[in-house]
Structures are given as C-alpha cells and as structure tokens.
PDB file of N, CA, C and O in Angstrom, chain B, residues numbered from 101:
ATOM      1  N   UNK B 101      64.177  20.206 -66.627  1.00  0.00           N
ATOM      2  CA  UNK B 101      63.376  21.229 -67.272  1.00  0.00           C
ATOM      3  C   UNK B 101      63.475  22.527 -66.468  1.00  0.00           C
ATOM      4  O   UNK B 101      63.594  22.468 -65.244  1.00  0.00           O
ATOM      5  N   UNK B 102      63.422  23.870 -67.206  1.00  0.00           N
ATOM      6  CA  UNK B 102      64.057  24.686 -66.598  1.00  0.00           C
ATOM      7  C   UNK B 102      62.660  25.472 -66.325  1.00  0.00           C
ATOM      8  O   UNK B 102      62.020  25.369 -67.371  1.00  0.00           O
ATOM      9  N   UNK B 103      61.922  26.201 -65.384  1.00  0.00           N
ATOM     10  CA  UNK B 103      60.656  27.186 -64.872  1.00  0.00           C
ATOM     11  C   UNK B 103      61.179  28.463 -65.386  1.00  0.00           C
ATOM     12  O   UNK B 103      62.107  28.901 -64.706  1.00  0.00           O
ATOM     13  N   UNK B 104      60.842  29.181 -66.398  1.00  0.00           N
ATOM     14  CA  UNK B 104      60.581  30.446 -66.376  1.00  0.00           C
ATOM     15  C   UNK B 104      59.471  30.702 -66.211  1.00  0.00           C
ATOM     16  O   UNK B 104      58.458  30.183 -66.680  1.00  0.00           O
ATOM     17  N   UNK B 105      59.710  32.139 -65.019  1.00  0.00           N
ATOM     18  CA  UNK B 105      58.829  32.548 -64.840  1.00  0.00           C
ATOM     19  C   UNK B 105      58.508  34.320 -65.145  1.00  0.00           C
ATOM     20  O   UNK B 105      59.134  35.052 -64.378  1.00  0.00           O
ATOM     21  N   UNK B 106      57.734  34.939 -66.033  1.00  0.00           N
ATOM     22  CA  UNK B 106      57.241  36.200 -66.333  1.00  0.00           C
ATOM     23  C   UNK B 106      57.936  37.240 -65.252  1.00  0.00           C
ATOM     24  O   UNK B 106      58.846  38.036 -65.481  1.00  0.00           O
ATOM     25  N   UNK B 107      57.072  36.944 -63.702  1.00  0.00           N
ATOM     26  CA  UNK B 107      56.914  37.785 -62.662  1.00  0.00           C
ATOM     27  C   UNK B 107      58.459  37.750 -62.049  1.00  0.00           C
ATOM     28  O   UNK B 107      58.950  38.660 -61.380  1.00  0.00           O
ATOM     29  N   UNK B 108      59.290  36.197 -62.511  1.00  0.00           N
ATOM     30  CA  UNK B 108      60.316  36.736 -61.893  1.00  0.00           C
ATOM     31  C   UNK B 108      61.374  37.788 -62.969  1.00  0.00           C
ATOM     32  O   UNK B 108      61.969  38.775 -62.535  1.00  0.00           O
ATOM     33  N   UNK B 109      61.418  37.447 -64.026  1.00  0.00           N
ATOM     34  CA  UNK B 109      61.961  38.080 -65.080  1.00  0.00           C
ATOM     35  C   UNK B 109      61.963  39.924 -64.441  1.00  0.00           C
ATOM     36  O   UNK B 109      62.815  40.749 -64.112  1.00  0.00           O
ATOM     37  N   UNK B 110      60.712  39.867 -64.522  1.00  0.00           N
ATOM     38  CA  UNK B 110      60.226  41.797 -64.128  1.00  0.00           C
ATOM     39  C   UNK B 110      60.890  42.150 -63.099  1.00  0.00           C
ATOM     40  O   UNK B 110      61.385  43.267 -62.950  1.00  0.00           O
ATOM     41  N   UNK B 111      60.974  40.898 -62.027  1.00  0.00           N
ATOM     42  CA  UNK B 111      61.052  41.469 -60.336  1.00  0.00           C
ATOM     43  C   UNK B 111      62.886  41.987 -61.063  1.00  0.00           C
ATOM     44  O   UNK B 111      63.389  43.104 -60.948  1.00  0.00           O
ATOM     45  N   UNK B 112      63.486  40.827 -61.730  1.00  0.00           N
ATOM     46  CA  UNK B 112      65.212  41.105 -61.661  1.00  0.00           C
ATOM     47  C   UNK B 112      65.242  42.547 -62.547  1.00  0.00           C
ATOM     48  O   UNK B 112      65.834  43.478 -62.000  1.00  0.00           O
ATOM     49  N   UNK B 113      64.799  42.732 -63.534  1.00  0.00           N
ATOM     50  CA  UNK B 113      64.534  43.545 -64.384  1.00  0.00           C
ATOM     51  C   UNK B 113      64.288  45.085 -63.249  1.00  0.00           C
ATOM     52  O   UNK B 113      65.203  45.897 -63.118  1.00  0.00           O
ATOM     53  N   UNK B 114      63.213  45.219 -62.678  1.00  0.00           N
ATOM     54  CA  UNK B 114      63.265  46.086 -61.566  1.00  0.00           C
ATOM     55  C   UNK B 114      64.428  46.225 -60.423  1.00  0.00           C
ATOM     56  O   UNK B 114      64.755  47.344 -60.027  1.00  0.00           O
ATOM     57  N   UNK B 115      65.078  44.956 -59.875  1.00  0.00           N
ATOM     58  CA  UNK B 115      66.127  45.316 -59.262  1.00  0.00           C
ATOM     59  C   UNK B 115      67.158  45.755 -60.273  1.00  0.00           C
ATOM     60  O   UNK B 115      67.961  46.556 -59.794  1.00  0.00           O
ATOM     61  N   UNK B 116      67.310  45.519 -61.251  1.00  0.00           N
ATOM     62  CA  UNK B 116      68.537  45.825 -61.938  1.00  0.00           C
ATOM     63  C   UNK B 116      68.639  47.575 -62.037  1.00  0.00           C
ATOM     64  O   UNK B 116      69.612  48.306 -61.853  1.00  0.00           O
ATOM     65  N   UNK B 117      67.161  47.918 -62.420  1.00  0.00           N
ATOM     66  CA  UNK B 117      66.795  49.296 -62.577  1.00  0.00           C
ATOM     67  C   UNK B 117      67.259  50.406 -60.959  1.00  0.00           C
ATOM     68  O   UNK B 117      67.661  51.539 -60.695  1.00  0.00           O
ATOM     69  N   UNK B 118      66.804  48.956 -60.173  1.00  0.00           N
ATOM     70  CA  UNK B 118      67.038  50.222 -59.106  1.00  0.00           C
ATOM     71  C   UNK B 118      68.572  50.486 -58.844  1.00  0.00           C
ATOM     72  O   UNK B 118      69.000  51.607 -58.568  1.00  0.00           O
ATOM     73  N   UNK B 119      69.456  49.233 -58.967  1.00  0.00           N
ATOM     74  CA  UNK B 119      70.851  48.771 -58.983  1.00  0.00           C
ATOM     75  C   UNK B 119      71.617  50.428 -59.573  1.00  0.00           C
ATOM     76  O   UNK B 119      72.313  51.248 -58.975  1.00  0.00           O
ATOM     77  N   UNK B 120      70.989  50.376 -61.246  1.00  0.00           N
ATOM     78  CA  UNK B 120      71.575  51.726 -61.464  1.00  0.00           C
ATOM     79  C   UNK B 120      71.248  53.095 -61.210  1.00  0.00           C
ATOM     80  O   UNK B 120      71.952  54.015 -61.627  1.00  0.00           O
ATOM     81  N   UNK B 121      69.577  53.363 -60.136  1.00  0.00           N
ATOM     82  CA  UNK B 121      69.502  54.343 -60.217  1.00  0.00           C
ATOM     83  C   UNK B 121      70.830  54.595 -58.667  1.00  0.00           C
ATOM     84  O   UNK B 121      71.354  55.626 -58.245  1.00  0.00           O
ATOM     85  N   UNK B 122      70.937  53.409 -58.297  1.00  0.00           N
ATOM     86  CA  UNK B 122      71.809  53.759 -56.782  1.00  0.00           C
ATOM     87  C   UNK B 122      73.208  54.070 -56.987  1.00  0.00           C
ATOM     88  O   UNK B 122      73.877  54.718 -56.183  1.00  0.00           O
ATOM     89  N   UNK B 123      73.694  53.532 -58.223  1.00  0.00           N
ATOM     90  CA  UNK B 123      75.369  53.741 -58.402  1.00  0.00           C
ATOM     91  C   UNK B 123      75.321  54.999 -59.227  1.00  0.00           C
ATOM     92  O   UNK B 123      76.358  55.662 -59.214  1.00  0.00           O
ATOM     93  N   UNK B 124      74.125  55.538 -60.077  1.00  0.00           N
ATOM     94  CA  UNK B 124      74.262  56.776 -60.812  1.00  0.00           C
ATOM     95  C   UNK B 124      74.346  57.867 -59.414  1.00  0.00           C
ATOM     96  O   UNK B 124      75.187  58.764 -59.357  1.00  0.00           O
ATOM     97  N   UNK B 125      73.214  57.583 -58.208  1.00  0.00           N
ATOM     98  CA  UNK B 125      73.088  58.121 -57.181  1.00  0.00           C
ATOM     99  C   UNK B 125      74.717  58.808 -56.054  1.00  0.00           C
ATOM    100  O   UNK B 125      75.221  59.742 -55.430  1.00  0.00           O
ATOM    101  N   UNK B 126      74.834  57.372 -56.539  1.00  0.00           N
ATOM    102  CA  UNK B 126      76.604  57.417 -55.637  1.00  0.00           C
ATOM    103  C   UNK B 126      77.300  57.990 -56.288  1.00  0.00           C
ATOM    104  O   UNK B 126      78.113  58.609 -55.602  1.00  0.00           O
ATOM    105  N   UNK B 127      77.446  58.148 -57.489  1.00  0.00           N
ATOM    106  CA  UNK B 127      78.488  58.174 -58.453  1.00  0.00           C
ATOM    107  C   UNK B 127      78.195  60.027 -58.135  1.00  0.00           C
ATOM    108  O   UNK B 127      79.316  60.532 -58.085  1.00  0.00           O
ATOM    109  N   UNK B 128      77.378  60.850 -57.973  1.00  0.00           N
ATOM    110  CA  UNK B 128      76.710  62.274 -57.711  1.00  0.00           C
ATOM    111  C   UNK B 128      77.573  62.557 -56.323  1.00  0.00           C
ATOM    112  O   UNK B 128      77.234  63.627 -55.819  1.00  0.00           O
ATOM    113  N   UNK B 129      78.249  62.101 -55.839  1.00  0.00           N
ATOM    114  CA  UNK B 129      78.454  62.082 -54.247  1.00  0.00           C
ATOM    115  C   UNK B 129      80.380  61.805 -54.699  1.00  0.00           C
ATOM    116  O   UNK B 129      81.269  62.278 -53.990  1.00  0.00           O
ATOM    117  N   UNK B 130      80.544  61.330 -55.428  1.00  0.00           N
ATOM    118  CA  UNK B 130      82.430  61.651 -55.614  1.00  0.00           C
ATOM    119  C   UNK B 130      82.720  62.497 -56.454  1.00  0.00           C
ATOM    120  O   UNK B 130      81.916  63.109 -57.159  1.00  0.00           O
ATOM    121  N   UNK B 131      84.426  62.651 -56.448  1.00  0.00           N
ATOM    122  CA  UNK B 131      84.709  63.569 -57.085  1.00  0.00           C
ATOM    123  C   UNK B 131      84.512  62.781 -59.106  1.00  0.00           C
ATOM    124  O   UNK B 131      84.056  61.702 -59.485  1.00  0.00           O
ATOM    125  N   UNK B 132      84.961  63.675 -59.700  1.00  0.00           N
ATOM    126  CA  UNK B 132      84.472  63.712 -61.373  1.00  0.00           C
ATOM    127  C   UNK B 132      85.475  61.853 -62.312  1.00  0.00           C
ATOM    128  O   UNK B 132      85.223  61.169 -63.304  1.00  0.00           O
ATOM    129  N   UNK B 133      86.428  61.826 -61.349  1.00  0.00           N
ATOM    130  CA  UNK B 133      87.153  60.723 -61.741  1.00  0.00           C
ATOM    131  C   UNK B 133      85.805  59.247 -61.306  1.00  0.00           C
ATOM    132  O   UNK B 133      85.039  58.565 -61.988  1.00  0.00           O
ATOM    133  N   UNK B 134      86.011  59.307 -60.391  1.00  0.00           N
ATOM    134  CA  UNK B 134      84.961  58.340 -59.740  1.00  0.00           C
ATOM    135  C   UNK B 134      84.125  58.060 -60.409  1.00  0.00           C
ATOM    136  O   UNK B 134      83.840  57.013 -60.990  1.00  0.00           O
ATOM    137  N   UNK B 135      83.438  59.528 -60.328  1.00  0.00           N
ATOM    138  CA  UNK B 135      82.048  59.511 -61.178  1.00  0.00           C
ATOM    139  C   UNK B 135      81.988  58.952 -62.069  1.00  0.00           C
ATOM    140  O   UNK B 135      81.298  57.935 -62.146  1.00  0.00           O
ATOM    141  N   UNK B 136      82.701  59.428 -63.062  1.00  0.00           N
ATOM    142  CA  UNK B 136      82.599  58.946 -64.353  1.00  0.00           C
ATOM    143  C   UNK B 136      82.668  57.234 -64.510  1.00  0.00           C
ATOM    144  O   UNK B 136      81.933  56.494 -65.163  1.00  0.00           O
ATOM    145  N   UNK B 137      84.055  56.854 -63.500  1.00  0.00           N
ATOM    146  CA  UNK B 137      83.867  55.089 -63.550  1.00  0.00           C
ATOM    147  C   UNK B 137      82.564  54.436 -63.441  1.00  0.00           C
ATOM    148  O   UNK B 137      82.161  53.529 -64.170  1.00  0.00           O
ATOM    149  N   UNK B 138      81.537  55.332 -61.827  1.00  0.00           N
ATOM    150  CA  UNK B 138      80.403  54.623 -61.657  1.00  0.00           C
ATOM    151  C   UNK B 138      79.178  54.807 -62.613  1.00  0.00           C
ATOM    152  O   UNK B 138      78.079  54.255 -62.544  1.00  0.00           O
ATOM    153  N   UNK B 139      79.747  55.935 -63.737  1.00  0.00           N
ATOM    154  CA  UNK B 139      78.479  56.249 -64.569  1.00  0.00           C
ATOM    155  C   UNK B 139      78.562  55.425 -65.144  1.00  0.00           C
ATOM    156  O   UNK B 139      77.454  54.974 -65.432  1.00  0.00           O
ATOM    157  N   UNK B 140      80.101  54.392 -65.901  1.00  0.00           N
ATOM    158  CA  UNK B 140      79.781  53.587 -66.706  1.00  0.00           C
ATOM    159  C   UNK B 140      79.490  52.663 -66.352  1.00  0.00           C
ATOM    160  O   UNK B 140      78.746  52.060 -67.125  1.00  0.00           O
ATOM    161  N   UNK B 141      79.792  52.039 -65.209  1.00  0.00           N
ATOM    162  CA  UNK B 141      79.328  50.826 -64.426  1.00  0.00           C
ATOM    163  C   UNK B 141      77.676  50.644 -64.244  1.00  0.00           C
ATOM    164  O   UNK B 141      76.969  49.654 -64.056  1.00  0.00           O
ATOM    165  N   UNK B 142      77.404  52.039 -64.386  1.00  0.00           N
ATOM    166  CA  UNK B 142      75.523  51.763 -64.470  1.00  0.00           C
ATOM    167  C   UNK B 142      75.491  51.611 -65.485  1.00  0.00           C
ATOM    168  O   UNK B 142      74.387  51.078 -65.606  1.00  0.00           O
ATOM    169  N   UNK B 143      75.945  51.681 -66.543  1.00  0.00           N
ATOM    170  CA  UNK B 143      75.204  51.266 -67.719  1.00  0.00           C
ATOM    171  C   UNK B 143      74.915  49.718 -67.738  1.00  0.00           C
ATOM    172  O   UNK B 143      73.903  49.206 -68.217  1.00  0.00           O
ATOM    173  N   UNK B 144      76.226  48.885 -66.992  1.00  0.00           N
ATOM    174  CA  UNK B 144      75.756  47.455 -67.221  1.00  0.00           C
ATOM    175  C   UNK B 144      74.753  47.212 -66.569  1.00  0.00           C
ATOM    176  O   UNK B 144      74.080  46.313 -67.073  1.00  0.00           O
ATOM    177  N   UNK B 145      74.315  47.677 -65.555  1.00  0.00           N
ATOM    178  CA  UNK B 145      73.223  47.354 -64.707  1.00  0.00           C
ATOM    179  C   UNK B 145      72.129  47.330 -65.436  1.00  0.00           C
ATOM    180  O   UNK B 145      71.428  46.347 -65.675  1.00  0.00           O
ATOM    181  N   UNK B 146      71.892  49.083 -66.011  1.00  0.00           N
ATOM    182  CA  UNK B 146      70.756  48.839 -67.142  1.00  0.00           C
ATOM    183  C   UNK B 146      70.465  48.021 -68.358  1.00  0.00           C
ATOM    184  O   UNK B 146      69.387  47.778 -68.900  1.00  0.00           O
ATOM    185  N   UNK B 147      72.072  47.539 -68.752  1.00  0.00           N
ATOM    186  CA  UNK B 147      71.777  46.750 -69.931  1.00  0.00           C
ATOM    187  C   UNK B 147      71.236  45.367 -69.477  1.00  0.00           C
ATOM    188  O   UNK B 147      70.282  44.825 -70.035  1.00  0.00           O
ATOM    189  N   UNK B 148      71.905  44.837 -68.435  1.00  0.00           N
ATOM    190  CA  UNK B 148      71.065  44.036 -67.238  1.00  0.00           C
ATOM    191  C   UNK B 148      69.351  43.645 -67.392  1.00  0.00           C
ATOM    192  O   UNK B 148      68.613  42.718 -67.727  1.00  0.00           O
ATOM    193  N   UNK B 149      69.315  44.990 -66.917  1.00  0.00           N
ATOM    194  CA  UNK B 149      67.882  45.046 -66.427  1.00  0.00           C
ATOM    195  C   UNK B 149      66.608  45.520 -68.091  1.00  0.00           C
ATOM    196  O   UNK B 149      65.400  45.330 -68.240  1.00  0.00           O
ATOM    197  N   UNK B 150      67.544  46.084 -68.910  1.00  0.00           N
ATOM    198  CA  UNK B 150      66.637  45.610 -69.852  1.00  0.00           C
ATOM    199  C   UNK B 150      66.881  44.372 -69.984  1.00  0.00           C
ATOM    200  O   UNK B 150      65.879  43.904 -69.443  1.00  0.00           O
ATOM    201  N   UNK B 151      67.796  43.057 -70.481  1.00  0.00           N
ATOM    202  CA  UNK B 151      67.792  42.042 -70.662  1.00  0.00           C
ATOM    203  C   UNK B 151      66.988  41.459 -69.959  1.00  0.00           C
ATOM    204  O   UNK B 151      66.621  40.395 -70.457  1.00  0.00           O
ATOM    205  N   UNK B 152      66.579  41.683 -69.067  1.00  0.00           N
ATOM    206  CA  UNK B 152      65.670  41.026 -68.066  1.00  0.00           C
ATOM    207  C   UNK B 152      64.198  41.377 -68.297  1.00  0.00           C
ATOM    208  O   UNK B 152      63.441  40.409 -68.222  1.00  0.00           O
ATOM    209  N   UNK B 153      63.548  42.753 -68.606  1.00  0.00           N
ATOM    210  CA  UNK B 153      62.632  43.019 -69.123  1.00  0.00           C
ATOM    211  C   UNK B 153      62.227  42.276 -70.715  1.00  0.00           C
ATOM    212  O   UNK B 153      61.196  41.680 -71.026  1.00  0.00           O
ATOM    213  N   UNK B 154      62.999  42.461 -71.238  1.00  0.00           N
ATOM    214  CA  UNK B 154      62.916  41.508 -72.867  1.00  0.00           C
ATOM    215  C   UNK B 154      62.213  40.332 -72.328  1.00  0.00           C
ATOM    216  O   UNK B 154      61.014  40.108 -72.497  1.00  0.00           O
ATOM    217  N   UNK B 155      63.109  39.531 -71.611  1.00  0.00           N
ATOM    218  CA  UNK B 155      63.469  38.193 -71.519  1.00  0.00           C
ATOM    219  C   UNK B 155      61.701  37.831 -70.997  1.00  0.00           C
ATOM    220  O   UNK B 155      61.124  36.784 -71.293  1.00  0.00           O
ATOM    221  N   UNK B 156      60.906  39.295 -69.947  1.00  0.00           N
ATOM    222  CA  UNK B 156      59.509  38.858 -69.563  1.00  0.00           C
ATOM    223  C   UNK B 156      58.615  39.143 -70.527  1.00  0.00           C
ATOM    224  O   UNK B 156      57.401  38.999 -70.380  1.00  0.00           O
ATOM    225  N   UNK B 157      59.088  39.501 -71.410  1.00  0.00           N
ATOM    226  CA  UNK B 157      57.936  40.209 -72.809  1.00  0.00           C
ATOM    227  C   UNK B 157      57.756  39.018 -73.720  1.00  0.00           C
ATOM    228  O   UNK B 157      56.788  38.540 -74.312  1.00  0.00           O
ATOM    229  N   UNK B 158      59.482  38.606 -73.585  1.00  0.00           N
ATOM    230  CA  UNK B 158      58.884  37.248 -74.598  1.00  0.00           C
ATOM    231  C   UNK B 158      58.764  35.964 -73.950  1.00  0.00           C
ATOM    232  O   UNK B 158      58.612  34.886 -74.525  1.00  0.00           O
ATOM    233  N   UNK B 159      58.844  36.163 -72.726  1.00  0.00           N
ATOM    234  CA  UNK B 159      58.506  34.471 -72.037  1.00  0.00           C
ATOM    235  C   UNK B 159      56.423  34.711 -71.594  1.00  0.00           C
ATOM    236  O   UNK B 159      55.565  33.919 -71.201  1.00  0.00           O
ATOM    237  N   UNK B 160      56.404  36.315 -71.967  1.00  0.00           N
ATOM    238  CA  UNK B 160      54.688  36.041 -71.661  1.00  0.00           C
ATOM    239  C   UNK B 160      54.097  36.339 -73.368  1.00  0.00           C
ATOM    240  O   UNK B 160      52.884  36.485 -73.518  1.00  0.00           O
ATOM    241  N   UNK B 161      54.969  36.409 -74.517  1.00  0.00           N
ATOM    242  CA  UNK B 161      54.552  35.921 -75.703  1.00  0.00           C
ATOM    243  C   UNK B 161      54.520  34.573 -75.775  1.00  0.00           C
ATOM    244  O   UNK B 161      53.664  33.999 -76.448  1.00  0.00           O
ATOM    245  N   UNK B 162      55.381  33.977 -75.139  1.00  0.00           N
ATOM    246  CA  UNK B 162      55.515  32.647 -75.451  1.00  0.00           C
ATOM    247  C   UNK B 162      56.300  31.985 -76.583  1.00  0.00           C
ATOM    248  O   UNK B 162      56.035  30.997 -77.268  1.00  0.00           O
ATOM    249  N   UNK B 163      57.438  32.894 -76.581  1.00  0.00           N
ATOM    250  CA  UNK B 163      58.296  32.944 -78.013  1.00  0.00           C
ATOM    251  C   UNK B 163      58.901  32.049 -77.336  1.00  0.00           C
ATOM    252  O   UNK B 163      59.939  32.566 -77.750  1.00  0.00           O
ATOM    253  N   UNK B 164      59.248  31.248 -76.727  1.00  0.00           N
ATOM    254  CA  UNK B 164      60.194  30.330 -76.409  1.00  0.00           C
ATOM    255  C   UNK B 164      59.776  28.804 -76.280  1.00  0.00           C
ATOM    256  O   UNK B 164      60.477  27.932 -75.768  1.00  0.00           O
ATOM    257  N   UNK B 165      58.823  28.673 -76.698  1.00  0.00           N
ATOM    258  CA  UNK B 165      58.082  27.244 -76.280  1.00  0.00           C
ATOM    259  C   UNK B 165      58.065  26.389 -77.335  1.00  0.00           C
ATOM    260  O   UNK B 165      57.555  25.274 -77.219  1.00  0.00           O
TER     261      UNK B 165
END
C-alpha cells in the first residue's frame, strides 16, 4: 500500500518551484544561446512542480480513495 502524503506533495511542488526560479536565475547570467536552452529547461521544472501541487489538492480532496 502506497502513503500519500498532502504535506509531502506541497514540500516537492515548492522545491520544484524553487528548481525553476534557480535555472531561470542562471539562465540571466549566460550568453542568449544558453539562455534560451535554460529557459526551456525551466519550464519542465514548473510543469513538475505544478504536477505536484495538483497531485496535493486532490490527495487532500480525497479524489483518490
């Protein structure tokens, strides 16, 4: 049986968030080629980290039980 848990859902959901504010961060610091790779590379992070937010909205609806 598998534990989901709400609080951890949020915590990954928050690292994921910070994940891309740090590579959008880096990505500000190379030249325009770079950049652009690490801008898209944050996007997975965020798509990430919403998936992870969802995932605590509906494990504290209780849509999964």
């Amino acid at each position: 049986m598998v534990y989901r848990s709400v609080g951890l859902y949020r915590v990954l959901g928050v690292l994921g968030l910070v994940a891309t504010l740090l590579v959008v961060w880096l990505g500000w610091q190379f030249e325009v080629a770079i950049r652009n790779a690490l801008l898209i590379v944050s996007l997975f992070f965020l798509v990430i980290a919403c998936m992870y937010f969802h995932l605590g909205n509906e494990e504290a609806r209780g849509a999964f039980l």
